[in-house]
SELOKOL-394895 format. One record per atom (N, C-alpha, C): atom name; residue number from 0; residue in three letters; x, y, z. Coordinates in nm, 3 decimals. Atoms other than C-alpha are relative to their C-alpha. Layout:
REM SELOKOL-394895
+-------+-----+---------+---------+---------+---------+
| atomo | num | residuo |      px |      py |      pz |
+-------+-----+---------+---------+---------+---------+
|    CA | NUM |     ALA |       X |       Y |       Z |
...
+-------+-----+---------+---------+---------+---------+
This chain:
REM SELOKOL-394895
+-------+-----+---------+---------+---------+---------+
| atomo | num | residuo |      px |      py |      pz |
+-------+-----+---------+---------+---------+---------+
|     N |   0 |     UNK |  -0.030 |   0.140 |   0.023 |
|    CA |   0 |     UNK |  -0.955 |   1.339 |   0.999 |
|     C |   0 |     UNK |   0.145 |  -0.013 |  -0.047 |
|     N |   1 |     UNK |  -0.163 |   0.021 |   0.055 |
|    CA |   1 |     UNK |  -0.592 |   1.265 |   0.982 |
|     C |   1 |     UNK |  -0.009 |  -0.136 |  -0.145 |
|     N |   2 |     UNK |  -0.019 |   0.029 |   0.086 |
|    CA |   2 |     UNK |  -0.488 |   1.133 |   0.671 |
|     C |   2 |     UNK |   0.149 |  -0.065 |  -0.046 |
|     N |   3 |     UNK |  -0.141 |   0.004 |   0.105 |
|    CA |   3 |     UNK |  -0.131 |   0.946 |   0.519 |
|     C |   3 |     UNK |  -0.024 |  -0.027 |  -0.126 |
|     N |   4 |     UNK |   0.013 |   0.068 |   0.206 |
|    CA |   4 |     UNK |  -0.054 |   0.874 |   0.170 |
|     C |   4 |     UNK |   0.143 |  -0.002 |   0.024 |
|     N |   5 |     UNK |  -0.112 |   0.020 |   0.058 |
|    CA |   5 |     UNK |   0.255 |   0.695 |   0.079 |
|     C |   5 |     UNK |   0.032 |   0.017 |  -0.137 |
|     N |   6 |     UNK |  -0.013 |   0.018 |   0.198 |
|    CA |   6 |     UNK |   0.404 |   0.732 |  -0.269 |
|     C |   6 |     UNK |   0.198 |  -0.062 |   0.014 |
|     N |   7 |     UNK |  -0.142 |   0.046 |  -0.012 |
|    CA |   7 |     UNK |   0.758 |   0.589 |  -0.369 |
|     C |   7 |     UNK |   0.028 |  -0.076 |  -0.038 |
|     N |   8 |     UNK |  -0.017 |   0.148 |   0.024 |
|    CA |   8 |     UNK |   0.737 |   0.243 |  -0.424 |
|     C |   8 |     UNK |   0.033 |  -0.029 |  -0.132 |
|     N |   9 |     UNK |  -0.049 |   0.003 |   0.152 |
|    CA |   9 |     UNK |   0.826 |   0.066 |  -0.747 |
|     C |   9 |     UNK |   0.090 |  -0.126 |   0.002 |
|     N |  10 |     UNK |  -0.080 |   0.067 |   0.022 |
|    CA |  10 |     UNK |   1.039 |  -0.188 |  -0.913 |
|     C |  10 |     UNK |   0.146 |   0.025 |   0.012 |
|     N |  11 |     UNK |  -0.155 |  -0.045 |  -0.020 |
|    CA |  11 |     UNK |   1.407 |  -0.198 |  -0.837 |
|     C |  11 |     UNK |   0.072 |  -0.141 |  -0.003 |
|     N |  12 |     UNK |  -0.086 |   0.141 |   0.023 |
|    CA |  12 |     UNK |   1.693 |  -0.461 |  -0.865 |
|     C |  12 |     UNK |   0.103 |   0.019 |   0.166 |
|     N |  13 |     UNK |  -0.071 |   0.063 |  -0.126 |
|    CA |  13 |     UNK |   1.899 |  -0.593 |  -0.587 |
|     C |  13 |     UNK |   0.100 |   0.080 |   0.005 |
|     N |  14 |     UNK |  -0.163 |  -0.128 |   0.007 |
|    CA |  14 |     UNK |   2.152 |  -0.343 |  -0.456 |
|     C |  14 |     UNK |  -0.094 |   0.156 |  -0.009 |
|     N |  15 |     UNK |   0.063 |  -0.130 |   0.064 |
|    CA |  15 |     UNK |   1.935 |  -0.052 |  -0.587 |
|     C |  15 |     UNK |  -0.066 |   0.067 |   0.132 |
|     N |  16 |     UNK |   0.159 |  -0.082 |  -0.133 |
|    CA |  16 |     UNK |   1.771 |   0.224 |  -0.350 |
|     C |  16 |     UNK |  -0.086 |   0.046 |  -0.015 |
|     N |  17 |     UNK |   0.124 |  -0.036 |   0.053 |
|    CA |  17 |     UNK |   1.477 |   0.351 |  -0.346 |
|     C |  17 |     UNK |  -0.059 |   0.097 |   0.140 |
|     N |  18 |     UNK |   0.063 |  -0.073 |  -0.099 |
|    CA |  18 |     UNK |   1.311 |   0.626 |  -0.075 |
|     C |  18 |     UNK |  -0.177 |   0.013 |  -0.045 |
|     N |  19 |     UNK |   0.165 |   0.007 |  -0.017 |
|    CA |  19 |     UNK |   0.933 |   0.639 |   0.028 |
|     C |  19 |     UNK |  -0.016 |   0.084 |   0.015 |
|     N |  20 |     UNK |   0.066 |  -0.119 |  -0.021 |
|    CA |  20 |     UNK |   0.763 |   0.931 |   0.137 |
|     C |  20 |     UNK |  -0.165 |  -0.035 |   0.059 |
|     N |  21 |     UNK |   0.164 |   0.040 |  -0.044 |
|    CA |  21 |     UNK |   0.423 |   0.942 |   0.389 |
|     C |  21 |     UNK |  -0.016 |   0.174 |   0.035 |
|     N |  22 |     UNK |   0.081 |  -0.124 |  -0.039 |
|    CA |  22 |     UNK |   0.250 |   1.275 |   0.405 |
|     C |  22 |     UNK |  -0.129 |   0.043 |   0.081 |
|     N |  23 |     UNK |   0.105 |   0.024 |  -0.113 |
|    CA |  23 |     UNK |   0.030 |   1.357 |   0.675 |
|     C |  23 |     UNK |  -0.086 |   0.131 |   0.007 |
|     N |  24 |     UNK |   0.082 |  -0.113 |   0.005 |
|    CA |  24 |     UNK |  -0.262 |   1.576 |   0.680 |
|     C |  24 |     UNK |  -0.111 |  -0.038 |   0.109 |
|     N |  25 |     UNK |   0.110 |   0.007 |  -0.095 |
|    CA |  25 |     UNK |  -0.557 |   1.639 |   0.910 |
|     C |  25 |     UNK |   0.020 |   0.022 |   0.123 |
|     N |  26 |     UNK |  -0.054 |   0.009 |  -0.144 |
|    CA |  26 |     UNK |  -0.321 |   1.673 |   1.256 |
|     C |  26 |     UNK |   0.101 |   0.102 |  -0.013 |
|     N |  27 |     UNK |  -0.128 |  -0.119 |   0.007 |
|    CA |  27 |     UNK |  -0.014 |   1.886 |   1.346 |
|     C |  27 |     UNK |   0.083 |  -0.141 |   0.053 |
|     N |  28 |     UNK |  -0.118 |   0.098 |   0.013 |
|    CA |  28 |     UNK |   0.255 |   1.665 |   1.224 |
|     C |  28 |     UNK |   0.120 |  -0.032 |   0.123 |
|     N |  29 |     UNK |  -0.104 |   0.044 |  -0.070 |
|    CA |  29 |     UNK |   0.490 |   1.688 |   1.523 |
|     C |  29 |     UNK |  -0.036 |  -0.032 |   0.104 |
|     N |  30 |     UNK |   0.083 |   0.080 |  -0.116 |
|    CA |  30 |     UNK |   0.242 |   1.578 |   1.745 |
|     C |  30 |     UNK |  -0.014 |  -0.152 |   0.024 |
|     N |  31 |     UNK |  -0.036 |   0.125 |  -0.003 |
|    CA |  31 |     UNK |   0.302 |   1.234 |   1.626 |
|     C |  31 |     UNK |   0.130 |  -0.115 |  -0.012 |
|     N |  32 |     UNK |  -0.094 |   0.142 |   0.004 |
|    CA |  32 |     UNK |   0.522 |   0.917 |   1.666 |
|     C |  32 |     UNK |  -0.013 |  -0.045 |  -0.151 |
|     N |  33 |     UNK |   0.024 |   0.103 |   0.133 |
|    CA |  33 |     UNK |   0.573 |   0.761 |   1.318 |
|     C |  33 |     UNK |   0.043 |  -0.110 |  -0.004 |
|     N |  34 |     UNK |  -0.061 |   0.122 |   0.010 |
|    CA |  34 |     UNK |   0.660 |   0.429 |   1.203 |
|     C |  34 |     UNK |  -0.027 |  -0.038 |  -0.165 |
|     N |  35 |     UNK |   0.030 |   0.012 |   0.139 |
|    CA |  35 |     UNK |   0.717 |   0.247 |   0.847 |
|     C |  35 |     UNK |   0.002 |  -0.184 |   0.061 |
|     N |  36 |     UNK |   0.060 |   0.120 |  -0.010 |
|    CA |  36 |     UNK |   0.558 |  -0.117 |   0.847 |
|     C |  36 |     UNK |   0.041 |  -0.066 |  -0.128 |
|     N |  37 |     UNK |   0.024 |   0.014 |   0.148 |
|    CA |  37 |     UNK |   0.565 |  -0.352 |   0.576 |
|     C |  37 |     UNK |  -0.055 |  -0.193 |   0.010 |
|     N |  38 |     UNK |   0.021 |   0.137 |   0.033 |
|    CA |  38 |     UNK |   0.399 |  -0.689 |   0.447 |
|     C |  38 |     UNK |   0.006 |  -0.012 |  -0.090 |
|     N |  39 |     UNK |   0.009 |   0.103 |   0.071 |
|    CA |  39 |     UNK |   0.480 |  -0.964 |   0.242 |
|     C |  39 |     UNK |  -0.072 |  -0.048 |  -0.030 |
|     N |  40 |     UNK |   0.119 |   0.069 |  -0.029 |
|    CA |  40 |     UNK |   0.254 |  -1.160 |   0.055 |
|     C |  40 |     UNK |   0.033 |  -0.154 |   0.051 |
|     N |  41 |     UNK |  -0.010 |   0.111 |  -0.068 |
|    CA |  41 |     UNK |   0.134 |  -1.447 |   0.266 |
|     C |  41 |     UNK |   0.092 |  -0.011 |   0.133 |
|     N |  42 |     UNK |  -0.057 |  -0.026 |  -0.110 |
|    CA |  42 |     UNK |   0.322 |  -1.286 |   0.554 |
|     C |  42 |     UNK |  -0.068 |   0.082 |   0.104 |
|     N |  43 |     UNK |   0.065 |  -0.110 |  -0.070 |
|    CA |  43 |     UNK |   0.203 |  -1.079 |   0.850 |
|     C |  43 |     UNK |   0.086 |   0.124 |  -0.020 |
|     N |  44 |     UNK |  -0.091 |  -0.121 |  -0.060 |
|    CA |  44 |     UNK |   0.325 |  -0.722 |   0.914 |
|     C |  44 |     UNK |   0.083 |   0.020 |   0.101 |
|     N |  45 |     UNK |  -0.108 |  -0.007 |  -0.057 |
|    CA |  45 |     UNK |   0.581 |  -0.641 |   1.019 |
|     C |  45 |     UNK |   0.050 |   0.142 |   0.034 |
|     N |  46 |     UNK |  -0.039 |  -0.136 |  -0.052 |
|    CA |  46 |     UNK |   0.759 |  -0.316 |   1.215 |
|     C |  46 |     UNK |   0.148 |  -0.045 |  -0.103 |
|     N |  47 |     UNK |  -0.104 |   0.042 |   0.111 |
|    CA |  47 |     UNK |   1.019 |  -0.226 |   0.960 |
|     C |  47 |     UNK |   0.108 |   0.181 |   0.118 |
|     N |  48 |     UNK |  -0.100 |  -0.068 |  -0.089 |
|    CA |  48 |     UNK |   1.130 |   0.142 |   1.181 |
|     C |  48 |     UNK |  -0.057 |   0.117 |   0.054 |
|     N |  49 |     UNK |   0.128 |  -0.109 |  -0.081 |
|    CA |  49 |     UNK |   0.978 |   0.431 |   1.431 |
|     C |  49 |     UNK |   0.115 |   0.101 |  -0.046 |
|     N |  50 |     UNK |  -0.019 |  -0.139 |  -0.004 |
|    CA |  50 |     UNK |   1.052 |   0.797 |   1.451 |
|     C |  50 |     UNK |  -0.035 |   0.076 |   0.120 |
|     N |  51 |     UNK |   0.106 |  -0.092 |  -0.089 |
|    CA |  51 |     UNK |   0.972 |   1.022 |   1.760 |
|     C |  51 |     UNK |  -0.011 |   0.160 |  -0.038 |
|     N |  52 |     UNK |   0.116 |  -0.111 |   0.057 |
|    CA |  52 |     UNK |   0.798 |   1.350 |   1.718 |
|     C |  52 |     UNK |   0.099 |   0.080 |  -0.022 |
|     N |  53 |     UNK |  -0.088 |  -0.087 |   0.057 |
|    CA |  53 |     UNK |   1.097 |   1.552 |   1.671 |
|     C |  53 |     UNK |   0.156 |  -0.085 |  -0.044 |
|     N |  54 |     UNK |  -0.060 |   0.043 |   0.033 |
|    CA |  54 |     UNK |   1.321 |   1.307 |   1.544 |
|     C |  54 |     UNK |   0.154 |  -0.039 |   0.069 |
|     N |  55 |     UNK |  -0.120 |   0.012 |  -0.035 |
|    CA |  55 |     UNK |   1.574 |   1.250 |   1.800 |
|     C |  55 |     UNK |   0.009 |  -0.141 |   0.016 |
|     N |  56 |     UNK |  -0.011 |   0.166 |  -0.067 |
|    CA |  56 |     UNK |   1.489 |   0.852 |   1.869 |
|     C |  56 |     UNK |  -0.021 |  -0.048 |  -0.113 |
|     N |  57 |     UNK |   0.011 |   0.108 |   0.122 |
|    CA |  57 |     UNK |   1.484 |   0.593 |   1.591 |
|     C |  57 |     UNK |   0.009 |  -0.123 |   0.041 |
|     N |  58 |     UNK |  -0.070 |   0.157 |   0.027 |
|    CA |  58 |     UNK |   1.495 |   0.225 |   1.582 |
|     C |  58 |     UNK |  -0.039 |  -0.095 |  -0.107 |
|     N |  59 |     UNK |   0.004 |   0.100 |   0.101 |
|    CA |  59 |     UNK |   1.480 |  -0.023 |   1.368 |
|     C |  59 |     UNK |  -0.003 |  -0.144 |   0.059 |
|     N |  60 |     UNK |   0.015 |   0.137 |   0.042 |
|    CA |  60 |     UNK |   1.400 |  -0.394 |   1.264 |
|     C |  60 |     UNK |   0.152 |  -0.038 |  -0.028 |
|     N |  61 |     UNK |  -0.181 |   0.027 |   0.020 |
|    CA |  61 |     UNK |   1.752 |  -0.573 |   1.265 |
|     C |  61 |     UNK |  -0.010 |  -0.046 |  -0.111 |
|     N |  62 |     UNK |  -0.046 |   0.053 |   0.153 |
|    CA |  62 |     UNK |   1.736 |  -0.715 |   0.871 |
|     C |  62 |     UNK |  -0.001 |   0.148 |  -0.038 |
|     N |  63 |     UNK |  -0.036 |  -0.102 |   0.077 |
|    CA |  63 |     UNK |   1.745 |  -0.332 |   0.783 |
|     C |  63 |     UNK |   0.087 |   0.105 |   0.080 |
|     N |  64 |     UNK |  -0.102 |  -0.064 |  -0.119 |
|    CA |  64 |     UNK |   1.985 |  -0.202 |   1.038 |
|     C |  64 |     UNK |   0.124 |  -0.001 |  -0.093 |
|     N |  65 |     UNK |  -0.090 |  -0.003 |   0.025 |
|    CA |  65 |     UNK |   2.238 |  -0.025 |   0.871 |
|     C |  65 |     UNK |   0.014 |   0.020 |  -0.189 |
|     N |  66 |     UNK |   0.017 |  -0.025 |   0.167 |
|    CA |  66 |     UNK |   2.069 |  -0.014 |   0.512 |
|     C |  66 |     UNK |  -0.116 |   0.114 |  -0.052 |
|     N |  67 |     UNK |   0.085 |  -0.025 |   0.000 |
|    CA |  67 |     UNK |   1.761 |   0.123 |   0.567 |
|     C |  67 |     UNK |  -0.015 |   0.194 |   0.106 |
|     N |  68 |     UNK |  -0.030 |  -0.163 |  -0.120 |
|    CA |  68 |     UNK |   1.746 |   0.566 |   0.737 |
|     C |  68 |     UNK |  -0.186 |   0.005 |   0.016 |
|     N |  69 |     UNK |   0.160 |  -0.091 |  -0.064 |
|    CA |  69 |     UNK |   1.377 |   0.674 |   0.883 |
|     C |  69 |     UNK |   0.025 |   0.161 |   0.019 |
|     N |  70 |     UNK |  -0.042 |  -0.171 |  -0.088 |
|    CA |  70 |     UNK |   1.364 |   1.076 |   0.975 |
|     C |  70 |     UNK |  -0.146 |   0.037 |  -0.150 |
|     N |  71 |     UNK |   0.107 |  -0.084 |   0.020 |
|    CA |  71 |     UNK |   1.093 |   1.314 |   0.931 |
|     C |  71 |     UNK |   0.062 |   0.177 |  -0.081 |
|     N |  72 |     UNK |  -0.031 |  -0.117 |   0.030 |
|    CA |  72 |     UNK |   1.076 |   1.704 |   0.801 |
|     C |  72 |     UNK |  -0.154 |   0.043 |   0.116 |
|     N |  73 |     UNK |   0.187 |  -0.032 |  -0.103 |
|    CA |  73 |     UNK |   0.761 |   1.817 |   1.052 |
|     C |  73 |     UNK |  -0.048 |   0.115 |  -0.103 |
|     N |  74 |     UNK |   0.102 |  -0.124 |   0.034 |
|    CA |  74 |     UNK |   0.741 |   2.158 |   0.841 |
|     C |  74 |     UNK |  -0.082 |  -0.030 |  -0.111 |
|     N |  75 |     UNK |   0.045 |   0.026 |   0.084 |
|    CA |  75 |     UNK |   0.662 |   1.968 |   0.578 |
|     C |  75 |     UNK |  -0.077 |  -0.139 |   0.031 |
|     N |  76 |     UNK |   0.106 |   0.088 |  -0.045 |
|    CA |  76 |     UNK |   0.433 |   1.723 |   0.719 |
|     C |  76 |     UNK |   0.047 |  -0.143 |  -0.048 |
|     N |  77 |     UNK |  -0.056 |   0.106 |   0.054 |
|    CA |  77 |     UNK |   0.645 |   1.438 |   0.598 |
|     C |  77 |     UNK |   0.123 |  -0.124 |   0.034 |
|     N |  78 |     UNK |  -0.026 |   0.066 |  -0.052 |
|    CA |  78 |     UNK |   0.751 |   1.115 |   0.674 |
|     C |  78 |     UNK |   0.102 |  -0.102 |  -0.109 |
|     N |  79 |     UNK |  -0.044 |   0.015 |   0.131 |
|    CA |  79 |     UNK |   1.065 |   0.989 |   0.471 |
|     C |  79 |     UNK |   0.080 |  -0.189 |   0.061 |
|     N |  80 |     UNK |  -0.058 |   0.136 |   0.007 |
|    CA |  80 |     UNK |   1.230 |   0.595 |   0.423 |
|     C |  80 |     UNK |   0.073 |  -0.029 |  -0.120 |
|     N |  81 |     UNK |  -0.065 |   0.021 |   0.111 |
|    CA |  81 |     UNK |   1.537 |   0.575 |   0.253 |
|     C |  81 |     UNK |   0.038 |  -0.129 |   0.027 |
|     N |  82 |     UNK |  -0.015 |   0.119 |  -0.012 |
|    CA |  82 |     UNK |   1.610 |   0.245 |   0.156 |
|     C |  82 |     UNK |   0.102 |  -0.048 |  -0.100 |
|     N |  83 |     UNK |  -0.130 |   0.065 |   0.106 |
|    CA |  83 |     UNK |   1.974 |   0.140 |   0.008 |
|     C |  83 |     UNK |   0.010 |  -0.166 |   0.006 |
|     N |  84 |     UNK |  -0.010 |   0.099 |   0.044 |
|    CA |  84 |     UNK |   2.124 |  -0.189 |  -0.081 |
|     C |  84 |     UNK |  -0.136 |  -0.093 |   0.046 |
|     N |  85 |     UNK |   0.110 |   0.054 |  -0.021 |
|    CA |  85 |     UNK |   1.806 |  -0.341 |  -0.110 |
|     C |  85 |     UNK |   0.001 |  -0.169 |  -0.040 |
|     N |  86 |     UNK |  -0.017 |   0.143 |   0.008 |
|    CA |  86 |     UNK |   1.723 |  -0.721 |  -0.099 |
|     C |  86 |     UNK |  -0.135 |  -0.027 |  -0.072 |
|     N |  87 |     UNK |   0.146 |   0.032 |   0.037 |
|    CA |  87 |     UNK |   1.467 |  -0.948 |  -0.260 |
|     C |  87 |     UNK |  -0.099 |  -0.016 |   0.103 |
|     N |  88 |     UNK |   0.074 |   0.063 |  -0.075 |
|    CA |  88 |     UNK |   1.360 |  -1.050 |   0.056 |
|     C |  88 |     UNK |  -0.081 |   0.147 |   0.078 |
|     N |  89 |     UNK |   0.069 |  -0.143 |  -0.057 |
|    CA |  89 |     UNK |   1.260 |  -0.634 |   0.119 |
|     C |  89 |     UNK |  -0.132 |   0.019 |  -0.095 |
|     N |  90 |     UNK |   0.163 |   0.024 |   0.057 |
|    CA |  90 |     UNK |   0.958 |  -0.691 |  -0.126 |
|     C |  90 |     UNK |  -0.100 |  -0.021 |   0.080 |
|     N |  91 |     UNK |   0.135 |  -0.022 |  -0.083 |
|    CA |  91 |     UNK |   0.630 |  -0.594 |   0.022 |
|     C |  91 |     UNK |  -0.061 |   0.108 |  -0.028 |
|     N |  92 |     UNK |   0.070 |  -0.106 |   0.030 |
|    CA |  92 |     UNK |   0.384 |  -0.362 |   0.067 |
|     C |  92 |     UNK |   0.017 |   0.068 |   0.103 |
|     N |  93 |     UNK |  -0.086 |  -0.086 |  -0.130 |
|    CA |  93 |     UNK |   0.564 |  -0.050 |   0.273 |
|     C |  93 |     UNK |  -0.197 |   0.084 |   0.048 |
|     N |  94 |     UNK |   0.113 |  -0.114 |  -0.090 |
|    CA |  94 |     UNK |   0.261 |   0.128 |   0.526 |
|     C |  94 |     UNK |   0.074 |   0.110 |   0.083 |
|     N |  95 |     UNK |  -0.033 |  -0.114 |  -0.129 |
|    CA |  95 |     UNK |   0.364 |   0.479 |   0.749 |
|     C |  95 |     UNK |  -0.183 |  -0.020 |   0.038 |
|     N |  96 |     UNK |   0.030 |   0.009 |  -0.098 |
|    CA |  96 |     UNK |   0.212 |   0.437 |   1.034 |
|     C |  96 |     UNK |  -0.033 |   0.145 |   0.120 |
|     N |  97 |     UNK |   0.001 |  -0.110 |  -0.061 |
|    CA |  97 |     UNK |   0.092 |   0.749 |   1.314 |
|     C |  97 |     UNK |  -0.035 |  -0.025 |   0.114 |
|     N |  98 |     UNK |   0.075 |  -0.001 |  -0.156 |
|    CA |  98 |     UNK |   0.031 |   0.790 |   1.694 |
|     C |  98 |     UNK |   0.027 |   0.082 |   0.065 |
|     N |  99 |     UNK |   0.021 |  -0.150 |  -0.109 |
|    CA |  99 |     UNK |  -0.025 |   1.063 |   1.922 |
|     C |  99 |     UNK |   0.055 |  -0.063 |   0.101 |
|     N | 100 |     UNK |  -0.107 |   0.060 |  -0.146 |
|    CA | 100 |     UNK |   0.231 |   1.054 |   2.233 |
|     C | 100 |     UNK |  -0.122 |  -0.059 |   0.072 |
|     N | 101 |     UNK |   0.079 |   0.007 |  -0.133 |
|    CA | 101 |     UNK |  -0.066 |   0.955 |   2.475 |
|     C | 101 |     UNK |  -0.085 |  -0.154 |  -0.042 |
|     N | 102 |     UNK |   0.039 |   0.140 |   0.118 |
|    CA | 102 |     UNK |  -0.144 |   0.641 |   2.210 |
|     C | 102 |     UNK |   0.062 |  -0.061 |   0.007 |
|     N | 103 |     UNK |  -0.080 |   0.104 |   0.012 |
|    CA | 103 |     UNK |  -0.051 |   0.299 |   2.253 |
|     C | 103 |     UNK |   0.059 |  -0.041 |  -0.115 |
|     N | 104 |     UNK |  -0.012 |   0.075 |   0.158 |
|    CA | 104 |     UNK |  -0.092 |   0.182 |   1.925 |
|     C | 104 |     UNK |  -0.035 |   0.093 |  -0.110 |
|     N | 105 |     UNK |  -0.013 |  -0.114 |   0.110 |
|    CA | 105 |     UNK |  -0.036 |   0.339 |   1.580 |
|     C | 105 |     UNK |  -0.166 |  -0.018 |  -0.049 |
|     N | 106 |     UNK |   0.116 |  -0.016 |  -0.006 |
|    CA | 106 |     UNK |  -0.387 |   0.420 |   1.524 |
|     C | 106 |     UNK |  -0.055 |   0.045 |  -0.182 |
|     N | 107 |     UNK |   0.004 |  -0.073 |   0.052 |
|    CA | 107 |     UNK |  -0.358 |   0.637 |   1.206 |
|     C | 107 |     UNK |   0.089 |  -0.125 |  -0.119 |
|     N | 108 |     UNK |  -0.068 |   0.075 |   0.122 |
|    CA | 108 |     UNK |  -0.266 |   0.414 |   0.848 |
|     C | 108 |     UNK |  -0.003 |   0.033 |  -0.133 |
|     N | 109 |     UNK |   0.023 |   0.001 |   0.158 |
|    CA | 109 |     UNK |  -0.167 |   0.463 |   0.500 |
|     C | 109 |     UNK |  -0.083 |  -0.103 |  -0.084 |
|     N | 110 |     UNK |   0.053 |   0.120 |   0.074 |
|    CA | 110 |     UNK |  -0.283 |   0.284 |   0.205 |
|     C | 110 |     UNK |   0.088 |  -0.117 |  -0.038 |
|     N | 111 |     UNK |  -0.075 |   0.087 |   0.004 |
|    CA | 111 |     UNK |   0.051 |   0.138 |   0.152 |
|     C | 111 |     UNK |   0.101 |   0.054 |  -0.194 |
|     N | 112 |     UNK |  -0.064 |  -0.025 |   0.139 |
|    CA | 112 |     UNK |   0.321 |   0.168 |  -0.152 |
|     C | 112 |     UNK |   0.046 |  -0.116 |  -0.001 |
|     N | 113 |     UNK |  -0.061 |   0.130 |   0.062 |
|    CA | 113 |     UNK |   0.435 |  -0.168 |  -0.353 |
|     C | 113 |     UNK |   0.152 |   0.009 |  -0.013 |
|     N | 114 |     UNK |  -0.152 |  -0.018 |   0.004 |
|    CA | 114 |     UNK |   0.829 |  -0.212 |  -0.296 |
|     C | 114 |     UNK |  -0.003 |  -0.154 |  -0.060 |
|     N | 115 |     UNK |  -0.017 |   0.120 |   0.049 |
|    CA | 115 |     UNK |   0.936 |  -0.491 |  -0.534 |
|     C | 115 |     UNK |   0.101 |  -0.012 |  -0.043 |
|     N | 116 |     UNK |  -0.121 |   0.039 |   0.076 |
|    CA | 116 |     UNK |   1.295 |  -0.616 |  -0.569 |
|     C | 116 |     UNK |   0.045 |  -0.083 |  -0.064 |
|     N | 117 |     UNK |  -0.047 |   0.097 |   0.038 |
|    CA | 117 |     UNK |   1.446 |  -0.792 |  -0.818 |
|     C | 117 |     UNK |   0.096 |  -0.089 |   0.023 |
|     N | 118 |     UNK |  -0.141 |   0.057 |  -0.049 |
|    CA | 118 |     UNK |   1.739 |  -1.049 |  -0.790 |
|     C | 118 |     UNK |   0.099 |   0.027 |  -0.162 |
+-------+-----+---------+---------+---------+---------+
């Protein structure tokens, strides 16, 4: 049974960075696509940035283009989101995301870590 767990999250002030972390168990980590999600409350989810299985493709959501890095470690089963000059409006609840190349849709979900910025 594949498994993530995020940890990371936390209070921070405007400007401030902060990195996530999703750890993946139950699969062989470089077998999957990642992605980091995130909702607002009273918002839907949202794609915040992917990864492919050996880290050569990335993209991103354009409000974190340029603030925000995605990238993996595979030996270490881990899925990382650094996140600099941070905004209030980046408050939410961050999810990593998983999918096997042959998978439409990210299939595989964390529980989620609380990112909360101040102004």
């Amino acid at each position: 049974q594949v498994q993530l767990v995020e940890s990371g999250g936390g209070l921070v002030q405007n400007g401030d960075s902060l990195r996530l972390s999703c750890t993946v168990s139950g699969g062989t980590f470089k077998d999957f696509f990642m992605a980091w999600f995130r909702q607002a409350p009273g918002k839907e989810r949202e794609f915040v940035a992917a990864i492919s299985r050996y880290g050569s493709s990335k993209n991103y959501t354009d409000s974190v283009k340029g603030r925000f890095t995605i990238s993996r470690v595979n030996i270490w089963n881990t899925l990382y989101l650094q996140m600099d000059s941070v905004k209030p409006e980046d408050t939410a609840m961050y999810y990593c995301a998983a999918r096997r190349k042959d998978e439409d849709e990210y299939n595989y979900w964390g529980q989620g870590t609380q990112v909360t910025v101040s102004s």
